[in-house]
C-alpha positions, 0 to 999 in steps of 0.5 A: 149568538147575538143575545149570548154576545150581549150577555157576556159582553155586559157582564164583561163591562160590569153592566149587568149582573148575575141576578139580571142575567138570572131573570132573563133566562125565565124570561127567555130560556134559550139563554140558558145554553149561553149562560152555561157556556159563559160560565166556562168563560176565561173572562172572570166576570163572565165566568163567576156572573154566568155560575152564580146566575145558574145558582140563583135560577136553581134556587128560584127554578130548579125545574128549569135547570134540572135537565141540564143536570149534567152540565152541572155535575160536569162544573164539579171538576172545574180547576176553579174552586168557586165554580165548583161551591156553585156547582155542589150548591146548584146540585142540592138545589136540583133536589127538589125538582129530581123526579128522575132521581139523577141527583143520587148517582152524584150523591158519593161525589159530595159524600167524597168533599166532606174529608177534603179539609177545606172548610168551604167546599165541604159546607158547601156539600154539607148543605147540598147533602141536607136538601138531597137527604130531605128530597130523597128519604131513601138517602138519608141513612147514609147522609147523616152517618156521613155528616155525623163522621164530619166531627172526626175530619181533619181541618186545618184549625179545630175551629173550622172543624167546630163550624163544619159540624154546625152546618152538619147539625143544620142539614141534618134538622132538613131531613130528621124528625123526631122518632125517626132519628138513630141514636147515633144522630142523637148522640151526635147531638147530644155531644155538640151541646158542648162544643166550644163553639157557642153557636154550634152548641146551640145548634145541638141543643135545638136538634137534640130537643127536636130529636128526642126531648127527652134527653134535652131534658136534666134529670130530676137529681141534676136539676135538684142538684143544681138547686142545693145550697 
C-alpha cells in the first residue's frame, strides 16, 4: 500500500503525472491494482491521473492490461463522463490483444452510445468500434452498418452530426478494404463526399476511392461536360 500512497499522494500534489504514473506500471506491474483503485478515486487528480494512465498503458501495452479487462468495462458505468471516454477508449484499445475474445461480449454496449446524442461519447465509441471491427473480422458486418446508421442519429446541431460521421468513415477505413466492402458502405461514402463539412467530405472521398475506385471516379459525359464552352 506504501507505493499506492505514494501514487495518489503525487498525483494528488501535482508531482506526478498520468504519463509517469503509465511507465511505473511497466516497470512494476504490482501498481496496477493501485492504479485501478485510484481511478475511482473522490480526488479528482487522482482520479482522472490514474484513468488516462490506464489509457495510455493500454495503447502502448494492451496485453498488460487486458486481464483486467473487466474492471474496464466496470468503469463504463461510472457517473462520471471522462471516465467512462477512457473506459470506451481503453476497450478498443484491448482489441489488439483480445485472444479470449472478451472484447465482443461489450461490443452491444458501444454499439448502444452511438444514438445517446452526445457527440463525445459516441466518438469515443465510434473509434473503439473501428479497432474492434479491425481486431475482430467476425464483427465487422455489424460495426459498420451501425456506424453507417450514425448519419441518421439525432445531436443537438447538424454540425455535430456531420463530425460524427467523419470519425464513422475513419473507423471504417480501420477495417474495409477494397472488394470486400458492401454497397451500403460505399454508398455511404459515396453521399458524405457532399457533406457540408469540408473535412468529412474529404474523409468520403479517400474511402470511396479506397472502396471502389471506380465510383470515385466522373464519368466520361461528366467529365466532357464539365470541359464545354
Amino acid at each position: 500500500m506504501v507505493g499506492e500512497e505514494k501514487i495518489h499522494a503525487e498525483l494528488a500534489s501535482g508531482k506526478t503525472d498520468a504519463e509517469k504514473v503509465a511507465a511505473g506500471i511497466l516497470s512494476d506491474g504490482q501498481l496496477l491494482a493501485s492504479v485501478f483503485r485510484g481511478a475511482t478515486s473522490k480526488l479528482p487528480r487522482v482520479k482522472f491521473g490514474c484513468s488516462k494512465a490506464l489509457m495510455l498503458l493500454s495503447a502502448k501495452q494492451p496485453e498488460l492490461l487486458y486481464p483486467e479487462i473487466d474492471n474496464v468495462v466496470g468503469l463504463l458505468d461510472s457517473d462520471n463522463q471522462i471516465l467512462k471516454w477512457n473506459a470506451i477508449a481503453i476497450l478498443g484499445n484491448l482489441a489488439a490483444a483480445d485472444h479470449e475474445r472478451r472484447v465482443p461480449g461489450v461490443t452491444r454496449m458501444l454499439l448502444s452510445y452511438l444514438s445517446c446524442g452526445e457527440l463525445i461519447t459516441v466518438n469515443n465509441a465510434i473509434a473503439a468500434l473501428g479497432k474492434i471491427g479491425r481486431a475482430h473480422p467476425g464483427e465487422q458486418a455489424e460495426i459498420a452498418s451501425r456506424l453507417i446508421a450514425v448519419e441518421k442519429c439525432s445531436f443537438n446541431t447538424a454540425e455535430c452530426r456531420n463530425i460524427a460521421v467523419g470519425k464513422a468513415l475513419l473507423a471504417l477505413d480501420m477495417f474495409l478494404e477494397h472488394g470486400g466492402a458492401s454497397m451500403e458502405a460505399i454508398e455511404f461514402a459515396r453521399r458524405q463526399t457532399g457533406n457540408r463539412r469540408a473535412a468529412t467530405a474529404k474523409k468520403a472521398k479517400a474511402l470511396l476511392r479506397k472502396l471502389s475506385p471506380q465510383h470515385s471516379k466522373k464519368r466520361p459525359m461528366e467529365c466532357a461536360s464539365l470541359l464545354a464552352p
